[in-house]
PARO-745098 format. One record per residue (C-alpha): y, z negated, x; residue number from 1; residue in one letter. Coordinates in Angstrom, 1 decimal, m for minus. Layout:
<pts>
c2/c3/c1/i/aa
Y/Z/X/NUM/A
...
</pts>
This chain:
<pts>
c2/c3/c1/i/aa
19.5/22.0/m12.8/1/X
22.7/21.8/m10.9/2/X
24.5/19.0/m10.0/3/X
27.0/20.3/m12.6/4/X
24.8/20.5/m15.9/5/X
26.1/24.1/m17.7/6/X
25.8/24.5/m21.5/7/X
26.4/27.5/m23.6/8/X
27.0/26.8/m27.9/9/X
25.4/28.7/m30.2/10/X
26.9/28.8/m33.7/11/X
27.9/30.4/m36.5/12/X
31.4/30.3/m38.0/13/X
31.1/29.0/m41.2/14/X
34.4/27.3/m42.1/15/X
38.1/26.4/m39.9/16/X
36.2/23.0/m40.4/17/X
33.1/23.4/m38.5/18/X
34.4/25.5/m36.2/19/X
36.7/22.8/m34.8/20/X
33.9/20.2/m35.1/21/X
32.2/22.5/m32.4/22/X
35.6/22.6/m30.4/23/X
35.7/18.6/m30.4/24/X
31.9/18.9/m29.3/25/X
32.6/21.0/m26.7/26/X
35.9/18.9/m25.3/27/X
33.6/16.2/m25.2/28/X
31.1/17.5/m23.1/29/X
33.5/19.0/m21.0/30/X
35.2/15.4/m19.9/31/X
31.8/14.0/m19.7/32/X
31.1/16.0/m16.7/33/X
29.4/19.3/m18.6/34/X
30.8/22.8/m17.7/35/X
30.8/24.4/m20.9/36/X
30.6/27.9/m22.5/37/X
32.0/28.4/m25.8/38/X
33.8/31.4/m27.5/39/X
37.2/29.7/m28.9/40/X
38.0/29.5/m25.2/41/X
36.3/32.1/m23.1/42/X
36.5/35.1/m25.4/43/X
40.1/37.3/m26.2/44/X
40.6/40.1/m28.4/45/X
38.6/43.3/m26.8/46/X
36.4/40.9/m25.0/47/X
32.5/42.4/m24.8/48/X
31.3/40.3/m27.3/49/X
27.3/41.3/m27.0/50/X
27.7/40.9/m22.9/51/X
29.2/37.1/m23.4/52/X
26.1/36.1/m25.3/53/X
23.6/37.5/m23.2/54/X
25.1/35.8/m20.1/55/X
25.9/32.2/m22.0/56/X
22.1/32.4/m23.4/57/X
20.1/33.4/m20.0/58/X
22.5/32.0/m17.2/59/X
23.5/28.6/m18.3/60/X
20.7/25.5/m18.0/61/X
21.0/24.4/m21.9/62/X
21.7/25.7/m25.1/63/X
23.0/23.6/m28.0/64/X
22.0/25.4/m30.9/65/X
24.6/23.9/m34.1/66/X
22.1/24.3/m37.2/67/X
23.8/24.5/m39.6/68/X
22.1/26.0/m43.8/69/X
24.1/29.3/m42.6/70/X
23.2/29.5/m39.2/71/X
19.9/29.2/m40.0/72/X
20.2/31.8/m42.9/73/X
21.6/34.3/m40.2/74/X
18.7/33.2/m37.4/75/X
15.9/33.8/m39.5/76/X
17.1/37.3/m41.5/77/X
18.4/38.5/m38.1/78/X
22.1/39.1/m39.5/79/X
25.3/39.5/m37.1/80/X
26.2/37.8/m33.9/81/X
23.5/34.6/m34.8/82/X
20.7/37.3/m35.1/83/X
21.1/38.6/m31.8/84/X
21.5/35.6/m30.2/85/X
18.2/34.5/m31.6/86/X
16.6/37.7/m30.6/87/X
17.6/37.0/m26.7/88/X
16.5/32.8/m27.6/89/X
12.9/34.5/m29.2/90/X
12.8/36.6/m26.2/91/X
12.8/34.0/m23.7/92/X
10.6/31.6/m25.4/93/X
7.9/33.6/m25.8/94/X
8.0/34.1/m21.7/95/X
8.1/30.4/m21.2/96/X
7.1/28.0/m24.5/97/X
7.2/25.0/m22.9/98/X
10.8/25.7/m21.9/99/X
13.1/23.2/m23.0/100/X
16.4/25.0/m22.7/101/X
17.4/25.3/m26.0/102/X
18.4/22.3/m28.1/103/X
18.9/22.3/m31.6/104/X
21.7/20.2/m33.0/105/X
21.7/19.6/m36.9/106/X
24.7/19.7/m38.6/107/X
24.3/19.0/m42.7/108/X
20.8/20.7/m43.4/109/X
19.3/19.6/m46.4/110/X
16.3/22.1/m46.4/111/X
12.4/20.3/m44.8/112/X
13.4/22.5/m41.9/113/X
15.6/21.9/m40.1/114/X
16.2/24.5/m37.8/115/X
15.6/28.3/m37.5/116/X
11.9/29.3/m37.4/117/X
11.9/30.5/m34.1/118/X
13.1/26.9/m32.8/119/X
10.7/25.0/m35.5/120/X
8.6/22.0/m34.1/121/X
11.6/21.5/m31.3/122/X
12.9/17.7/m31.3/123/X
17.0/18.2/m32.3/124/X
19.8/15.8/m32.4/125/X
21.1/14.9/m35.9/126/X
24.7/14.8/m36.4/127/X
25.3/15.3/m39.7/128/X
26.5/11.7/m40.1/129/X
29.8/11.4/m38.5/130/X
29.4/7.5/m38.5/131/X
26.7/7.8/m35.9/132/X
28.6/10.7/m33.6/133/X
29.0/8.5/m30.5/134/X
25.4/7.9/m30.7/135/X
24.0/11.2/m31.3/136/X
26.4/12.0/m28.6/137/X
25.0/9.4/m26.1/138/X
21.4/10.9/m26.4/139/X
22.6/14.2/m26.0/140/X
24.7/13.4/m22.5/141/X
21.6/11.7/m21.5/142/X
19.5/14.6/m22.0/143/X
21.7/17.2/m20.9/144/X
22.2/15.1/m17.6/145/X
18.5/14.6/m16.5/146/X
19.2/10.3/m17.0/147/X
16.2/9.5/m19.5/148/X
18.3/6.9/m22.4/149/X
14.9/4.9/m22.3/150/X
13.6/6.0/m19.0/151/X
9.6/5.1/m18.2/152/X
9.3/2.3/m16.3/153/X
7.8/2.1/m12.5/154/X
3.7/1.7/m12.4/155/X
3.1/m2.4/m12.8/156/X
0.2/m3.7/m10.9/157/X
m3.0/m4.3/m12.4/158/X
m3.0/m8.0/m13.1/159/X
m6.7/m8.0/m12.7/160/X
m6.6/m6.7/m9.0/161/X
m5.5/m9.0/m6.2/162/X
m3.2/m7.4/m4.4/163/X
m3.2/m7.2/m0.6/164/X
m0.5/m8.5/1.4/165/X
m1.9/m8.2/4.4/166/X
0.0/m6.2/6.9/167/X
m0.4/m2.7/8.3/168/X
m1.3/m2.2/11.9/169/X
1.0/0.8/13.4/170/X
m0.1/0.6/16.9/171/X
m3.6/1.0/19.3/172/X
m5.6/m2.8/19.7/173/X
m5.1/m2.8/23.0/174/X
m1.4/m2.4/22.4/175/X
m1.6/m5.1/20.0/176/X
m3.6/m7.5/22.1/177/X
m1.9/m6.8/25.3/178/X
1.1/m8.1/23.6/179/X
m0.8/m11.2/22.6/180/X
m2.1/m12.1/25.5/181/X
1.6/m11.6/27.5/182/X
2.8/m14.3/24.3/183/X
m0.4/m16.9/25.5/184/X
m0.5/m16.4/29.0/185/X
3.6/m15.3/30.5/186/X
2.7/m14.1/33.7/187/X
m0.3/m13.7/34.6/188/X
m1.6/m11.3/36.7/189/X
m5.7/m11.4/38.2/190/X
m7.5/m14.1/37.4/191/X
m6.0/m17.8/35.5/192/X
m7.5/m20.5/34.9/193/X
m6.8/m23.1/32.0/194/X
m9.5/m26.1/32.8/195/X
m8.1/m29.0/30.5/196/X
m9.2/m28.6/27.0/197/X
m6.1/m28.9/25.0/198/X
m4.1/m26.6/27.0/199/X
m7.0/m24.3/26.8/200/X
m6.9/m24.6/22.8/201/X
m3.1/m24.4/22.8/202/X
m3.0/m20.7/24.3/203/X
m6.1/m19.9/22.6/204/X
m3.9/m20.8/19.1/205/X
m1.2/m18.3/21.0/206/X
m2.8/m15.7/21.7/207/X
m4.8/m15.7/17.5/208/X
m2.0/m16.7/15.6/209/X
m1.9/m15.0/12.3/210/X
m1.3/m12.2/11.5/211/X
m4.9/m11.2/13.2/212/X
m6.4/m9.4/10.4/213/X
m4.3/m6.1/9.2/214/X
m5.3/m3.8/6.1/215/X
m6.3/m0.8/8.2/216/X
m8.0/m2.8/11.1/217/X
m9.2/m6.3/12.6/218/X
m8.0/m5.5/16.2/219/X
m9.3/m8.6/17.8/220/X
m13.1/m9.3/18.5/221/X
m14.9/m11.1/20.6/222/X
m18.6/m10.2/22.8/223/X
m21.5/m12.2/23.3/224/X
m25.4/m10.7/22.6/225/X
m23.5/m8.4/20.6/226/X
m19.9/m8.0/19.4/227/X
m17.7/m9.2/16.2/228/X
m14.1/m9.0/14.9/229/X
m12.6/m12.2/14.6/230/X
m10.7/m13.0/11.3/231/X
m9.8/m16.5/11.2/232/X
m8.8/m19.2/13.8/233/X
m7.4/m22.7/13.2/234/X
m7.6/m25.8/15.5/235/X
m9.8/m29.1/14.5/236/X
m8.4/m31.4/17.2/237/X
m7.8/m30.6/21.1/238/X
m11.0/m29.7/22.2/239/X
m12.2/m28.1/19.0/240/X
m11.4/m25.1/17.4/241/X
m13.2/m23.1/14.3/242/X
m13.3/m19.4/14.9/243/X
m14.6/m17.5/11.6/244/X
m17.7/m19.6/11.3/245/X
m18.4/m20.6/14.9/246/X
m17.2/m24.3/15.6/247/X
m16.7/m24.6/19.8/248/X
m15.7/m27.4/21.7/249/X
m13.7/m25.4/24.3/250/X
m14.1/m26.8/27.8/251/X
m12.5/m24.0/29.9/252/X
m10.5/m20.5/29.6/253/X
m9.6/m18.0/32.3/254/X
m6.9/m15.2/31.2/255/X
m7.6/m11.7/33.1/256/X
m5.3/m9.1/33.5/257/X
m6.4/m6.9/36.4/258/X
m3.4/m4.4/35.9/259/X
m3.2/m2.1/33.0/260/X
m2.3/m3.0/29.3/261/X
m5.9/m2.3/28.4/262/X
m7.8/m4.2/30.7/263/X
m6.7/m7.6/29.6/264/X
m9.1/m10.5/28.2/265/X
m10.1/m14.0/28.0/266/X
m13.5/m15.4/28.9/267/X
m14.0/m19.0/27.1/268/X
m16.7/m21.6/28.1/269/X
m17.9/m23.9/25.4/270/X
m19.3/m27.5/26.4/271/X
m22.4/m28.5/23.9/272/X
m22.1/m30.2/20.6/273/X
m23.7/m33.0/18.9/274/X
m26.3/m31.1/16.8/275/X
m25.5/m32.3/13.1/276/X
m29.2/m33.7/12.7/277/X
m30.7/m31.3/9.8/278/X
m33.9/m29.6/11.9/279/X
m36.4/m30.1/14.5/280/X
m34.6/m29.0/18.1/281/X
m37.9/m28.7/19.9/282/X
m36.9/m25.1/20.2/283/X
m33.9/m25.8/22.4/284/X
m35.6/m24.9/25.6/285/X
m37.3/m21.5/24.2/286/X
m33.8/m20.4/22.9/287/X
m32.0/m20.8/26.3/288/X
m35.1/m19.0/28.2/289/X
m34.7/m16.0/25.7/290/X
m30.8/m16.3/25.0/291/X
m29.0/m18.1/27.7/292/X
m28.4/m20.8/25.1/293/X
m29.3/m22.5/21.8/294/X
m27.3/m23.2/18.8/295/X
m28.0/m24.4/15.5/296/X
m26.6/m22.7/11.6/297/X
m25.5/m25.1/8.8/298/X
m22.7/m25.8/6.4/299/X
m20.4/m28.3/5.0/300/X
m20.2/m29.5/1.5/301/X
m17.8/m32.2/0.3/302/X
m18.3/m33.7/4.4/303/X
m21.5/m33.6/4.2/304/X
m24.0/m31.5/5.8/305/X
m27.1/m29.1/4.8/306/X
m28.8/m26.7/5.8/307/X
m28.4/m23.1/6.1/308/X
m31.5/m22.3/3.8/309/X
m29.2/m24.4/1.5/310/X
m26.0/m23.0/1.8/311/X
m28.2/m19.5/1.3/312/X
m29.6/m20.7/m2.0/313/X
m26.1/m22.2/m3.0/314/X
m27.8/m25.3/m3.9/315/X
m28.3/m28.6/m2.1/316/X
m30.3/m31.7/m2.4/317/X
m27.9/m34.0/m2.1/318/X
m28.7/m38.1/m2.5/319/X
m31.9/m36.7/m3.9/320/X
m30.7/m34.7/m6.6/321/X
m30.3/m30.6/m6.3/322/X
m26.1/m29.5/m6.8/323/X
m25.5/m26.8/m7.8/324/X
m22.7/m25.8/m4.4/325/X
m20.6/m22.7/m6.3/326/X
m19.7/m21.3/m3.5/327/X
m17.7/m24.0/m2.2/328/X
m20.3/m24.9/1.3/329/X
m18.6/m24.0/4.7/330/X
m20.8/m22.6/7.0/331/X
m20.9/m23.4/10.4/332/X
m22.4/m22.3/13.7/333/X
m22.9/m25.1/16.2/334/X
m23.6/m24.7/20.2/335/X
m26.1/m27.3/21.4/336/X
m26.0/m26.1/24.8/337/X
m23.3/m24.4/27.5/338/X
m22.2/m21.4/26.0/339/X
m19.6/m18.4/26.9/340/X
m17.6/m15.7/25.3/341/X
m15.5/m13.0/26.1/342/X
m12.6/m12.3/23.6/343/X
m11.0/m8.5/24.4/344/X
m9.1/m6.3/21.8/345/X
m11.4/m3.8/19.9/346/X
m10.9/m0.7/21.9/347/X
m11.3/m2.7/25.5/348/X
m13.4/m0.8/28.1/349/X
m15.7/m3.8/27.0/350/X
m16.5/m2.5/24.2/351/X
m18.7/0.0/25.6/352/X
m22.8/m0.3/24.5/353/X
m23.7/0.5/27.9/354/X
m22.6/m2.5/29.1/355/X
m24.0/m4.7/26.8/356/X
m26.9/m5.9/28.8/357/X
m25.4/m6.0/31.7/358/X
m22.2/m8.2/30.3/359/X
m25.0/m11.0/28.9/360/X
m26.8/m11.5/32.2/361/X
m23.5/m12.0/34.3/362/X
m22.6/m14.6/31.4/363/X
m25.9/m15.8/31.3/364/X
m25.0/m16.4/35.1/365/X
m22.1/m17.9/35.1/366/X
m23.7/m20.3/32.4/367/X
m26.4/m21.3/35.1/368/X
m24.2/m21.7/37.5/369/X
m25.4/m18.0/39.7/370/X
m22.1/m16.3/39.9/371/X
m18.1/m16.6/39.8/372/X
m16.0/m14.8/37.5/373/X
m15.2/m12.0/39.6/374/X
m18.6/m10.8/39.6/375/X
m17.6/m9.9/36.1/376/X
m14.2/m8.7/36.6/377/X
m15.7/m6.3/39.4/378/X
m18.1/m5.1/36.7/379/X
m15.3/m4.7/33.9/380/X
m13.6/m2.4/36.5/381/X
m15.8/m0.2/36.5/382/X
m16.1/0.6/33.0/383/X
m14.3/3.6/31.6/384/X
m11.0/3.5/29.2/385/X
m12.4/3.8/25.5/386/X
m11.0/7.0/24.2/387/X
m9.3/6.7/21.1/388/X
m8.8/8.9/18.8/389/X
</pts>
């Protein structure tokens, strides 16, 4: 439909009377924005009367149809100009029945049907009670102008769904963290050191302030015998931090940025915890032989601590009795020994399964002592930019 809505009338001339009820009809639609086709004004004597209906009932976008007991004589017996106007309407409706073109207005029928059989089973407009004109007159604006009068409101949510709000990640990890890390650490360039805890904890809260977790990715992660995204961050005290399930007691950061946006990362040391007192640590000294370092798995329930078999069974015995934990246990990982990390956005050359044994044995190193950093700044160098794709 145009932006201009165009409407040819059908009718028959039954009386002076309804013929100028269809000429108020049609002023109205006309200075309520509807070009309009209607014979009173278009047609003069000698005009080609045949031609004028053909065009008003093939060109236009509507057709108002006035029902009327005589019009719908004329329709269905096939008599005069009515008959051949509802040979052109039968025509077209039998190329397209879902059309919706033609719109029957009933004026004073008092027959079950209420319009011609060739427009039966149509919805019409009533407005054979002049009371409720500006009504009827409403609805048809509103339907001749494409503006629904009760229009179907927009999708609702399904309340049983929890929506998520989380935020949409439009740019590469290392795009995202190298942002970050200039944020945490302004400057730096090489190799920086950050040895007293709480400044240590305070960039680290920089550099994983939420938003870290995004609806189409977790761009942040971290590497150490194997590799993990890391979701949640929040600071116990100066020296202690929780990150997802891992509780550390930061001793020491360096920030590295040897030179290009994707090359950036942090390697964190962790001094030893008090072990929360649950097991048997005899196997301390096996675990750092094998691993580099030992560390034990538990949880928290209402500040108090049990065991990871516990917090597994979601039961507890608490001051003898089993409780039932529903859900509600924290778990935690605890370092008993030194311990290291690298943190590096997701698509860092360190992310690169060829390097993974070679990345534990320089931390492992480092842990014991052996080497310096560089030794695995020198090695990160020479890994290959992740292809993304």
């Amino acid at each position: 439909m145009e932006d201009t809505p165009q409407v040819f009338i059908s009718y028959s001339h039954d009386n002076d009377e309804h013929k100028d009820w269809v000429y108020k009809l049609a002023c109205k639609l006309v200075d309520n924005g509807i070009e309009t086709t209607l014979d009173q004004w278009e047609l003069a004597l000698g005009s080609n009367l045949p031609k004028f209906m053909e065009k008003g009932l093939t060109t236009t976008d509507r057709v108002l149809v006035i029902c009327t007991e005589n019009y719908i004589d004329k329709a269905n017996d096939g008599i005069g100009g009515v008959g051949y106007e509802k040979t052109i309407l039968t025509a077209e409706l039998i190329q397209n029945q879902d059309s919706k073109k033609f719109i029957p207005i009933v004026r004073n029928v008092e027959r079950q049907i209420k319009t011609p059989t060739c427009l039966a089973g149509r919805l019409y407009i009533d407005f054979s009670n002049d009371e409720a004109f500006d009504n009827s007159f409403k609805q048809l604006l509103h339907e001749i102008h494409g503006v629904p009068l009760k229009p179907k409101l927009k999708l609702g949510k399904n309340p049983f769904v929890e929506e998520d709000t989380r935020p949409v990640l439009n740019e590469d990890s290392t795009e995202f963290f190298s942002k970050r890390f200039g944020s945490a650490f302004p400057g730096v360039r090489g190799v920086e050191w950050f040895k007293e805890p709480k400044t240590a904890v305070d960039r680290l809260g920089l550099l994983l302030k939420d938003p870290i977790v995004f609806k189409n990715h977790t761009p942040i992660w971290w590497w150490r015998s194997g590799d993990l995204h890391i979701d949640n961050f929040r600071r116990v005290d100066d020296s202690t931090v929780i990150m997802d399930f891992e509780e550390l007691n930061i001793e020491e950061i360096a920030a590295i940025n040897p030179g290009s946006y994707y090359q950036c990362f942090v390697y964190v040391k962790v001094a030893p915890s008090k072990p929360s007192g649950l097991y048997d640590y005899s196997y301390i000294e096996e675990s750092v032989d094998y691993w580099g370092y030992a560390r034990e798995e538990f949880a928290i329930y209402k500040d108090k601590f049990i065991t990871r078999a516990e917090y597994d069974d979601n039961a507890a015995v608490i001051d003898g009795s089993p409780v039932d934990l529903n859900g509600e246990a924290e778990l935690r990982v605890r370092y008993l020994t030194p311990y290291n990390f690298i943190i590096a956005p997701h698509n860092s050359p360190i992310n690169n399964s060829g390097f993974d044994k070679k990345r534990d044995e320089i931390l492992n190193e480092m842990l014991q002592g052996k080497c310096e950093i560089n030794k695995l700044v020198d090695a990160f160098m020479k890994l290959p930019k992740k292809q993304t794709y």
